[in-house]
Each structure stands twice: as C-alpha cells, then as structure tokens.
N, C-alpha and C positions, 0 to 999 in steps of 0.2 A: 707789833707787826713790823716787818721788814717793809722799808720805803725804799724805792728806788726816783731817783730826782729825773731820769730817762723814760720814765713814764712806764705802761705796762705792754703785759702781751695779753692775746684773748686764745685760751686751749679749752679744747675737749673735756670737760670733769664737771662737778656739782659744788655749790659753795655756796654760802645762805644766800646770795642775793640771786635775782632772776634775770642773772643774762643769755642771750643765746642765738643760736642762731635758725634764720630759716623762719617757716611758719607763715601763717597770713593774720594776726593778730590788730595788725591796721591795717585798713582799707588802702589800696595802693592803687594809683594812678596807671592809665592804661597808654603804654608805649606809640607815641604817634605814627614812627614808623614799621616794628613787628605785629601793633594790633594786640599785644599781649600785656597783661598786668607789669608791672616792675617787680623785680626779684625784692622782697624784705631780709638782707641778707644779714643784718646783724642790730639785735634791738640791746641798746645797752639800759641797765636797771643804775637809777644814777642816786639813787640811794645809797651805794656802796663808798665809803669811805677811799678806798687806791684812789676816785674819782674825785677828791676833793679840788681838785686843783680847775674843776670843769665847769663851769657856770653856765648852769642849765637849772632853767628853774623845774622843767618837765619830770613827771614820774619815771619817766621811759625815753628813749633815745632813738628812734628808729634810722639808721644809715640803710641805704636803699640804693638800688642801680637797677636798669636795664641791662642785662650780659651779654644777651644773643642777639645785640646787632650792635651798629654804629652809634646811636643814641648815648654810650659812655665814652666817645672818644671824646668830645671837646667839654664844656664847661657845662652843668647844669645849676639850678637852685631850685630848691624844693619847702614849702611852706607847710608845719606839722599842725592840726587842729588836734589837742588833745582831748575836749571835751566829743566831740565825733571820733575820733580813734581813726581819723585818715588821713593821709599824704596827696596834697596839690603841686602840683609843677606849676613854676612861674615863669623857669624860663630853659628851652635850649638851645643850645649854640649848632647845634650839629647839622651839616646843608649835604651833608650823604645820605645814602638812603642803603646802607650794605646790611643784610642778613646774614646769620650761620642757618647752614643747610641743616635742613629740617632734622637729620638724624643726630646733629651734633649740638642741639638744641639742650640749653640748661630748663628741666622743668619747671613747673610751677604749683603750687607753692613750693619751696624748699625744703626738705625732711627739716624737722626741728632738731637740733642737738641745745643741751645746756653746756654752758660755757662756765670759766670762771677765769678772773684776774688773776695773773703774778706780775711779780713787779721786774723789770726789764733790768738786769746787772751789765747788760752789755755795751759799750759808746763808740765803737769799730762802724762808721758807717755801710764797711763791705762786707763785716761778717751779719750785720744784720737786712742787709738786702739780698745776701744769700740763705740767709734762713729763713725770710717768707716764702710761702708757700712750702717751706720744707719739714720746718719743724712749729710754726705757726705763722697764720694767716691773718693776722691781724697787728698793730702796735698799734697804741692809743697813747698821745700826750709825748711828754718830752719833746726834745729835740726834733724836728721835721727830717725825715731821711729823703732828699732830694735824687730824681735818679738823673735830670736835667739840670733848670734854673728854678731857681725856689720861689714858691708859690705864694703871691700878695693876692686876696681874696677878698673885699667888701658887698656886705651884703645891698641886698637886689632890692629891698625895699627901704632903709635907712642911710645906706651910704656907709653907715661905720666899718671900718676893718674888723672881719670876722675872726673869730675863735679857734686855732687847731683844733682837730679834738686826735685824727690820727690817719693810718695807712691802712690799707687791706689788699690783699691780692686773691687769684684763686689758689686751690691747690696745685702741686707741682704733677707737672700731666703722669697720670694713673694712680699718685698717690692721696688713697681711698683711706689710710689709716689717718690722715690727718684730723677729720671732721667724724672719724669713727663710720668708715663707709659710706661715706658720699663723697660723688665725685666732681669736684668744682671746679674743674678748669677752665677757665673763659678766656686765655690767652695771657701772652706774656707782660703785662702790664699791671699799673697800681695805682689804685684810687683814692683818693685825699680828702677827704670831709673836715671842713670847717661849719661853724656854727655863731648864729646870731640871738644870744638870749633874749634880746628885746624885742626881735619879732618873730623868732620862733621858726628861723627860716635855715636850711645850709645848704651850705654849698659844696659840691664836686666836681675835681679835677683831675683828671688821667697825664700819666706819664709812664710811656712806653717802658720797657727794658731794655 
C-alpha cells in the first residue's frame, strides 16, 4: 500500500473499512444555544491501517460539531463513552449566542455517505487549503495546515497535550458532488480536532478563512 507521511484525505467511495460520514450512530449532545442535536459529521473506523499513526484505543472516532450557529466558533471539548455510543460536552468557550436563519439551516441527522482513505501526496500548504471543500473535505494527520497561528491544545481533563488527528471544512458553496449530493456548507471556515487517548476526550478549534 502506498503511504503518504502527510497524512490522508477522506472522499466519497467504499473501502473495507467503515468510515463515513453523517448519520446518528452515537448519541449526540444537544446544542445549548440552537436547542438542536450536534451534527455527527464524520465517524472515523480506526481499525484501518493509513490510521496507524493515530492512537486511539476506540473502535470508532466520532468528530462532531454544531454548524448552524456560533457554538463552533471558539474552542470546545467533547468526552466519547464508547460502551453507551454517546458524546458529552465538557466544555464551551463560546459567550455569543448567533443562529443561521432557519432556512439555511444544516439538517439533522446528516445523510450518511461512506467514505474511504487515500493517502495525501501533496505538502503545498496553499494548494491544499484550496482544495478543501473542493475536491475534499476532510485531511487527517500529517502536517497541521494552519490558516492563522498554530494550534497548542491540551486536554480538559488531564492536562496532557493532545493528539492531531486532522482539518475538515464544509463543502465549497453549491458544490453538492463533493459528499455525492449533499449539501454542507456551513461557512468559510475549518475545524481542528485533536484527541486525548487517555481520557477519551477531543477537542475543537476553528479558524476562519
């Protein structure tokens, strides 16, 4: 198998392992300020070998956000119970209270697509911040692609410095073929997850475009 040491991307297709996107498969936390579940927007299957470099003891990876409001601008963490299949919030930073109007509202749950790993050949930090959202929506591991100042993260209940695991954005506004017809725009911005193996907890950070 071809290895890329930049870590991978997450596209549209089928591949033995179960990753994907969308769906309500864990129980997710309800938005303090839309009043609405949290988006499940990409559960990674960590059984998958590209993934070796990931230190996750869990079957499953759940990365998670709020879209349709203010709750992803500033910092959260999130605590996974895998034997209940749910996601607790521990903590948010966010002291706004902004909605998207009701019509421009991302659903919930999220159509499921399946996903699969390739391995990222690219190390251009600009060609690949213009490929999110264009030609995929997700990079996992390698290199952190910073759109600002680069992001130091320790977790919320240990203290240690947490784990990259990678970036995601939405789709690039109308473009519906990326996620195979669905349509994810949530703005022009990009979300960070790091992760804490020892307590099972990660964390998210946004940075504008």
């Amino acid at each position: 198998m071809i290895r890329s040491n930049n870590g991978q991307i997450a596209i549209f297709g089928k591949s033995g392992y179960g990753h994907y996107f969308g769906g309500n498969t864990w129980k997710m936390p309800i938005c303090s300020i839309c009043d609405e579940p949290y988006h499940q927007i990409l559960t990674l299957d960590t059984k998958d070998e590209q993934l070796n470099w990931l230190e996750c003891s869990l079957k499953e990876l759940p990365l998670i956000s709020c879209v349709n409001c203010s709750t992803c601008w500033e910092r959260q963490f999130y605590h996974i119970d895998e034997k209940d299949r749910a996601v607790k919030m521990l903590e948010v930073a966010n002291v706004d209270a902004w909605q998207q109007d009701e019509e421009d509202k991302i659903g919930y749950p999220l159509p499921v697509r399946r996903l699969k790993l390739e391995p990222l050949e690219c190390f251009d930090d600009e060609e690949i911040i213009e490929s999110m959202g264009r030609d995929y929506f997700c990079k996992l591991g390698g290199k952190p692609v910073s759109l600002t100042d680069p992001i130091e993260m320790c977790c919320k209940e240990c203290g240690r410095k947490m784990q990259y695991v990678g970036v995601l954005t939405g789709s690039d506004f109308e473009n519906i073929e990326l996620l195979n017809g669905v349509d994810f725009y949530f703005g022009d911005m990009f979300l960070y997850f790091y992760y804490c193996d020892a307590c099972n907890v990660v964390g998210v950070d946004l940075q504008p475009l």
